[in-house]
C-alpha positions as CSV (number, residue, x, y, z in Angstrom):
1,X,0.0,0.0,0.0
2,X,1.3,4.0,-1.0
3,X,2.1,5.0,2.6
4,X,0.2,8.0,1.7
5,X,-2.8,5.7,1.1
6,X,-3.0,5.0,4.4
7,X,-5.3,6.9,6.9
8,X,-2.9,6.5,10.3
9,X,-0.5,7.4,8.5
10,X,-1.6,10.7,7.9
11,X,-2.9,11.8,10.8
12,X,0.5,10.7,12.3
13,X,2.1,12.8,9.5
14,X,-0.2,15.8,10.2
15,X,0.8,15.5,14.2
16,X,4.7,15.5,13.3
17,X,4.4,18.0,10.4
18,X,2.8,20.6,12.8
19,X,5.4,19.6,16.0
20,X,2.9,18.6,18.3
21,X,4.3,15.3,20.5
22,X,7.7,16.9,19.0
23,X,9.9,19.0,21.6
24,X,13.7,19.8,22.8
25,X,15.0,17.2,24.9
26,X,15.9,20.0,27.7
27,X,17.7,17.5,30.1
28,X,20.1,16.0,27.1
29,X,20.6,19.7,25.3
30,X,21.4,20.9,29.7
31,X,23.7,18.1,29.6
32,X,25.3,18.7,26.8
33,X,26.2,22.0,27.0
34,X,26.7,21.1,30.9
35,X,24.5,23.6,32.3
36,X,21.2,23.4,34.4
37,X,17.9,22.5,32.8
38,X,16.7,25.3,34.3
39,X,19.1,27.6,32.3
40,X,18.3,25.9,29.1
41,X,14.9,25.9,29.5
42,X,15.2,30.1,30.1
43,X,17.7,30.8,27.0
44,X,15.6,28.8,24.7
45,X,12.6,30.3,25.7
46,X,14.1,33.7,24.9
47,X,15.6,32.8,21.6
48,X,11.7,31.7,20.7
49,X,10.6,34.8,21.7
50,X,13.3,36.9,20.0
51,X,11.7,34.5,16.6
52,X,15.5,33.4,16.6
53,X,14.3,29.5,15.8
54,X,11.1,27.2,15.9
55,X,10.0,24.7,17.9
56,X,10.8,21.4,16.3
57,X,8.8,19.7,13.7
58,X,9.2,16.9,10.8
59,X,9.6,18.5,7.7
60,X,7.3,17.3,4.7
61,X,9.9,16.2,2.1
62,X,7.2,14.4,-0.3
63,X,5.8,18.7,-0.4
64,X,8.4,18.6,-3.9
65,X,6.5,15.9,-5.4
66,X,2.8,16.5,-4.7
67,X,3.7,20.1,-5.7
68,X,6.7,19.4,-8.1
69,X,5.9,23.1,-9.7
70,X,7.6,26.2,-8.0
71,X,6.4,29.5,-9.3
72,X,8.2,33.0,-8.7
73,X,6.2,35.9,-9.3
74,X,6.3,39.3,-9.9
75,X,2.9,40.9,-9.3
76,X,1.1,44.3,-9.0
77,X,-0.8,43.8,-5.9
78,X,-2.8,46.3,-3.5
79,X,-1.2,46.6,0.0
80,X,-4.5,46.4,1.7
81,X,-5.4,43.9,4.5
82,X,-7.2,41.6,2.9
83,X,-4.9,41.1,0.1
84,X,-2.1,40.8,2.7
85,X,-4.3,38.5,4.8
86,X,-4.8,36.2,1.6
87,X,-1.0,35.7,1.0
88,X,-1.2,34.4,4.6
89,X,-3.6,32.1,4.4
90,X,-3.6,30.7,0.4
91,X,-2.2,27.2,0.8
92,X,-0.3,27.6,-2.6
93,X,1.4,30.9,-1.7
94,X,4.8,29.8,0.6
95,X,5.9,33.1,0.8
96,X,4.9,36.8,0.0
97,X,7.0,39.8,-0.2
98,X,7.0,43.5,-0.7
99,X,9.7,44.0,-3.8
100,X,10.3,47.4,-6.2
101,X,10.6,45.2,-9.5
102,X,9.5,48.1,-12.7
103,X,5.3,47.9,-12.3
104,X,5.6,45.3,-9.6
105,X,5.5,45.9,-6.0
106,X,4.9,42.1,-5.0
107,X,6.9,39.2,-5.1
108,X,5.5,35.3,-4.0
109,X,7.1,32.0,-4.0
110,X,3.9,29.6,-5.1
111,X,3.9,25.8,-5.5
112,X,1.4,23.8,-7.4
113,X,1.0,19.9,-9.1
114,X,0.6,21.1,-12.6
115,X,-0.1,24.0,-15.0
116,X,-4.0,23.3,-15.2
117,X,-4.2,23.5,-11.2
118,X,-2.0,26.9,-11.6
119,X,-4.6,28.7,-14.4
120,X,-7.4,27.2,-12.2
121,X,-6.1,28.5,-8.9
122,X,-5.5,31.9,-10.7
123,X,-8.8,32.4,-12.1
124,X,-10.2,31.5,-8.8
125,X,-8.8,34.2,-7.0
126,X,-9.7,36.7,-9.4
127,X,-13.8,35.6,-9.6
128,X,-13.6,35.3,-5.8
129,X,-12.6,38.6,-5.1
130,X,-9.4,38.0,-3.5
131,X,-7.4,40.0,-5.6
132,X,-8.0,42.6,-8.0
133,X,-9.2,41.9,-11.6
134,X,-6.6,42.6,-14.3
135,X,-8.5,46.0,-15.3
136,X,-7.0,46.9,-11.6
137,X,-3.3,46.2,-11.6
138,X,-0.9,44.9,-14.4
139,X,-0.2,41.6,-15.2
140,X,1.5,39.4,-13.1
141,X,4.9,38.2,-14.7
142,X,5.3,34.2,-13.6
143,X,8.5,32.5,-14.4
144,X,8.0,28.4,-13.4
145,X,10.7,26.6,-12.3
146,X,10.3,21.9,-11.6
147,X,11.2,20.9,-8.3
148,X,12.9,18.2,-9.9
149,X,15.7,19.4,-10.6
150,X,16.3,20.4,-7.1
151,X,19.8,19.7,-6.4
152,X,19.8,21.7,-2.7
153,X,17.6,22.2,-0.1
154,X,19.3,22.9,3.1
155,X,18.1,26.0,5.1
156,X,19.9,25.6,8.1
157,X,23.0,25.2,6.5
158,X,22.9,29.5,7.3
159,X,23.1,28.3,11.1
160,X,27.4,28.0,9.7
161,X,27.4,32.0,9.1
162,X,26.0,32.7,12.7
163,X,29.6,32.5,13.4
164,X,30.3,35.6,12.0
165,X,28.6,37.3,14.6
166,X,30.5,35.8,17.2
167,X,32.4,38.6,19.5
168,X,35.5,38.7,21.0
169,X,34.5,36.9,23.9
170,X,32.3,34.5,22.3
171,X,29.0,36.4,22.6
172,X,26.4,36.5,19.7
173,X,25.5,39.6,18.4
174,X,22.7,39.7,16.1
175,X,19.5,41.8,15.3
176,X,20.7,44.7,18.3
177,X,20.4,41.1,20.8
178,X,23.6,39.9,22.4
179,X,23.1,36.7,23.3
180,X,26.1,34.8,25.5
181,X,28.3,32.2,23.6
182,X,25.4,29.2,25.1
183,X,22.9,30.8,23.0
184,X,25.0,30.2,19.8
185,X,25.8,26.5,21.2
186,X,21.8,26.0,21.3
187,X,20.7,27.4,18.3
188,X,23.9,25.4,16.2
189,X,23.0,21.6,18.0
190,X,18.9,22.8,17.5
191,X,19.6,23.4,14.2
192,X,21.2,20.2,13.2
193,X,18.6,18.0,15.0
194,X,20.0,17.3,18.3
195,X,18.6,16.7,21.2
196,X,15.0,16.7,19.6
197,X,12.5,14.0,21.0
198,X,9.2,12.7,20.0
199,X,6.4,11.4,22.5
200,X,5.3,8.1,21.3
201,X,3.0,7.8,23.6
202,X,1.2,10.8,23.4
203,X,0.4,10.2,19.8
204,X,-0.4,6.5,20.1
205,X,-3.0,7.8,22.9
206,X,-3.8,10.4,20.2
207,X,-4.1,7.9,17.0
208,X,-5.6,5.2,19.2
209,X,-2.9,2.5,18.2
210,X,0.3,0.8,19.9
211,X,2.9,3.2,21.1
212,X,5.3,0.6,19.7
213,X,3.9,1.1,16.1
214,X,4.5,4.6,16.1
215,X,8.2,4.0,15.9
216,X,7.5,1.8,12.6
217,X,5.4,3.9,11.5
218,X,7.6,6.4,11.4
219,X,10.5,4.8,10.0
220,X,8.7,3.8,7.5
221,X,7.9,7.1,6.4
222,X,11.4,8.6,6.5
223,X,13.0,5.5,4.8
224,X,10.0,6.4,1.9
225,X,10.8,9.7,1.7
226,X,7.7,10.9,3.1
227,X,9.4,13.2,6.2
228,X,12.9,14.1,6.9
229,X,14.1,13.7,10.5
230,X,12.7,16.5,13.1
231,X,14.6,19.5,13.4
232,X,14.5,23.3,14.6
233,X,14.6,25.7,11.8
234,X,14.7,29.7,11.3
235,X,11.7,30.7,11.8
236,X,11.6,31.9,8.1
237,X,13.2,28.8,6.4
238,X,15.7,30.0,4.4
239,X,16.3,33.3,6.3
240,X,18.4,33.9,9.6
241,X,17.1,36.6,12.2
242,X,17.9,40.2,10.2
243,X,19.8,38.1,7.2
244,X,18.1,39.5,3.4
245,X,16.9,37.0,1.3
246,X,18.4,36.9,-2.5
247,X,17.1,34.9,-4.7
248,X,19.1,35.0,-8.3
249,X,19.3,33.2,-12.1
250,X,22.2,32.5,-13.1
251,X,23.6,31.5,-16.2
252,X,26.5,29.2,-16.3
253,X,28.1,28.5,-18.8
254,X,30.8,25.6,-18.3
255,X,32.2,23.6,-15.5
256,X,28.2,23.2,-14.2
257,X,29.5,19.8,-12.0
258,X,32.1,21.9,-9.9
259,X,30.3,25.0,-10.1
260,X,27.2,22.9,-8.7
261,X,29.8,20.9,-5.6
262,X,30.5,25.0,-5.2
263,X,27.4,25.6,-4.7
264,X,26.1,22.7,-2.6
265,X,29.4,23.7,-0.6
266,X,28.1,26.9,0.4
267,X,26.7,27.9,3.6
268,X,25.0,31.4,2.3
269,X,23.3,29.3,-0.5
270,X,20.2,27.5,1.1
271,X,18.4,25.9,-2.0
272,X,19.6,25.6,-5.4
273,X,18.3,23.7,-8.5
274,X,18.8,23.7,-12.5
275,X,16.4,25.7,-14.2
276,X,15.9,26.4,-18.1
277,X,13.8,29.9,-18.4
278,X,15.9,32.0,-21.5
279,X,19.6,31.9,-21.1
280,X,19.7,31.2,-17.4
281,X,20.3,27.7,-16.5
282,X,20.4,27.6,-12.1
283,X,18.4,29.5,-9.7
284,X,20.0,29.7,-6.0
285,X,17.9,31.6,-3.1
286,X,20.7,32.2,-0.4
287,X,20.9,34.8,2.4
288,X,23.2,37.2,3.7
289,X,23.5,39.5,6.9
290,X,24.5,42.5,4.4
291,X,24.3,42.7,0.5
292,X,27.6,43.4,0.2
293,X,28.9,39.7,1.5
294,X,26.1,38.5,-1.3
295,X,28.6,40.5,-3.6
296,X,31.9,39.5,-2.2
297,X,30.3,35.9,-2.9
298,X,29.6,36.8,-6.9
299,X,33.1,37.8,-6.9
300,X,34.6,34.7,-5.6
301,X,32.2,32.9,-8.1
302,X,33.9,34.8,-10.8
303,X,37.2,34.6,-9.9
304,X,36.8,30.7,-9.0
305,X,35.3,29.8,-12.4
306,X,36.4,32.7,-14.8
307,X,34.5,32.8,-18.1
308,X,31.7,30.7,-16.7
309,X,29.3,32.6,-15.4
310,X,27.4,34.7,-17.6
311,X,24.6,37.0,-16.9
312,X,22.9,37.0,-13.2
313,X,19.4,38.2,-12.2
314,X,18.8,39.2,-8.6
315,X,15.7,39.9,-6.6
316,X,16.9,41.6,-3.2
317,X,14.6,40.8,-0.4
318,X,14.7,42.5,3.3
319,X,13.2,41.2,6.4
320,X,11.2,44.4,6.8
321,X,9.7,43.2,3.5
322,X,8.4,39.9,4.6
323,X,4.4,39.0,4.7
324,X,4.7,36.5,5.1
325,X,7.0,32.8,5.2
326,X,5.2,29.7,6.2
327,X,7.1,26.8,6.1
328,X,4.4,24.3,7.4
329,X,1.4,25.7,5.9
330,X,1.4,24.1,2.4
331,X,2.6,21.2,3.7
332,X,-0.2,20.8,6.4
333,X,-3.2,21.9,4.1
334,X,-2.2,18.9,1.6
335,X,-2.2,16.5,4.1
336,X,-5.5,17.5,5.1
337,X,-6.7,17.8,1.5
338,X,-5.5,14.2,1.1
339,X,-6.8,12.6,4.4
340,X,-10.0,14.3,3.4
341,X,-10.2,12.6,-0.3
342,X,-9.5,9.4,1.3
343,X,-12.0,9.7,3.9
344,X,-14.3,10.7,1.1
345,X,-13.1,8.0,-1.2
346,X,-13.7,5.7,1.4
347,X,-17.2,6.5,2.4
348,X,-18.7,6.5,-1.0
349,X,-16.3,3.6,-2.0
350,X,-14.5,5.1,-4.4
């Protein structure tokens, strides 16, 4: 049986996508860092609060095949509430910025399953009233990318530049916070999955099975590919606290297979994948604390693989730009779209 076929199965998912029964082991991460729980518990309370990191959760890695199309655009949008309010809530829109791009004043990273569900979604919108009709604004400009050809996706590799803004007596200074040298130690082991528990026996009591078969259950579902293992993240996925957001096509011209280990290899560069849209053959979204380390970065590109790299487009994205970034939403509202068909399916006999 598809794993996704499977009712259990995702309600477990939908409990482990969201982070409930998922927390910080405080007693491992206190003895770890050999300090008292107590202390933990306070600093990683505060770096929630400062929006510095998440509370764990499993992240949905079968998200790039149920929605294998990824969809940047460039849109003329109204900045009133409701507009705003509908970025936050769509369940194809994954993130929404403000951006000064010629007529466009909007920028939105969308995912879909296929062209028809994109025209569909987009007409939808229009007739419901959610935004304006194209008599109000000019056209949206769409460029549509496979998540296929996705040949990085590691946002917390940024928790490696953190160390940059390590004092001279260890202290982390970031976003007008300094934070002592344990914060740093927190966020880096948070970031990489450690000391991140699950409580099987909440969820068995939840799902009404054997606590002993959530453990299968789940291992099944990582080996498949379903979910990756639980982790912390930014709160903002591929953006550290204050860092801007560029996201950039690039055309390369020769030496892709080193130019890609280059790129893998980074730690600014969270996500990368081929692309084919006119001349430009890779799009990269990677972050940086200031725009001028973004440049010292195309630099080193150019100097490492002279006559390579041809032309490069960037869209610059601040924080203070930011509607909205939810990595769990899309995620969670397919789930529930699909227990809801098989439910359906079920009940009808389908």
């Amino acid at each position: 049986m598809n794993l996704l076929d499977d009712e259990i199965n995702l309600r477990l998912i939908l409990y482990l996508v969201s982070g409930e029964g998922i927390s910080v082991n405080i007693d491992a991460l206190s003895k770890s860092l050999n300090l008292h729980r107590v202390t933990v518990k306070k600093k990683l309370k505060k770096l929630i609060d400062l929006n510095f990191i998440t509370l764990p959760f499993y992240p949905f890695s079968y998200l790039y095949k149920a929605y294998p199309m990824l969809i940047l655009v460039k849109a003329d949008m109204p900045r009133s509430k409701d507009v705003i309010d509908f970025f936050k809530d769509d369940s194809h829109i994954f993130a929404a910025f403000s951006c000064m791009e010629g007529a466009y004043n909007t920028f939105l990273i969308e995912y879909f399953k296929d062209l028809e569900s994109y025209h569909g979604w987009r007409e939808k919108i229009v007739t419901e009233y959610k935004i304006p009709s194209r008599e109000q604004r000019s056209p949206a400009d769409a460029t549509i990318f496979t998540n296929k050809l996705m040949f990085k996706n590691n946002p917390n590799c940024l928790a490696n530049d953190l160390i940059n803004h390590l004092d001279k007596g260890g202290n982390l200074v970031i976003k007008n916070e300094v934070l002592d040298s344990h914060y740093f130690s927190i966020l880096s082991l948070l970031l990489k999955g450690r000391h991140i528990q699950r409580n099987d026996s909440f969820l068995a009591r939840e799902l009404g099975i054997n606590r002993k078969t959530i453990k299968r259950r789940v291992d099944r579902l990582i080996e498949g590919g379903i979910i990756d293992s639980p982790c912390c993240f930014f709160p903002n996925l591929f953006i550290p606290p204050g860092y801007n957001l560029v996201v950039s096509m690039v055309e390369v011209k020769s030496m892709i297979a080193k130019i890609r280990k280059y790129v893998k290899d980074h730690h600014n560069i969270s996500r990368a994948q081929e692309a084919s849209t006119g001349r430009y053959n890779f799009l990269l979204f990677s972050a940086f604390y200031q725009i001028e380390d973004f440049f010292m970065m195309g630099e080193d590109l150019m100097n490492k693989f002279s006559g390579s790299i041809g032309a490069i487009e960037n869209i610059f994205l601040s924080p203070h730009m930011t509607h909205t970034i939810k990595p769990q939403k899309i995620s969670l509202a397919w789930i529930e779209r699909k227990l809801w068909e098989l439910r359906y399916n079920d009940n009808f006999g389908l």
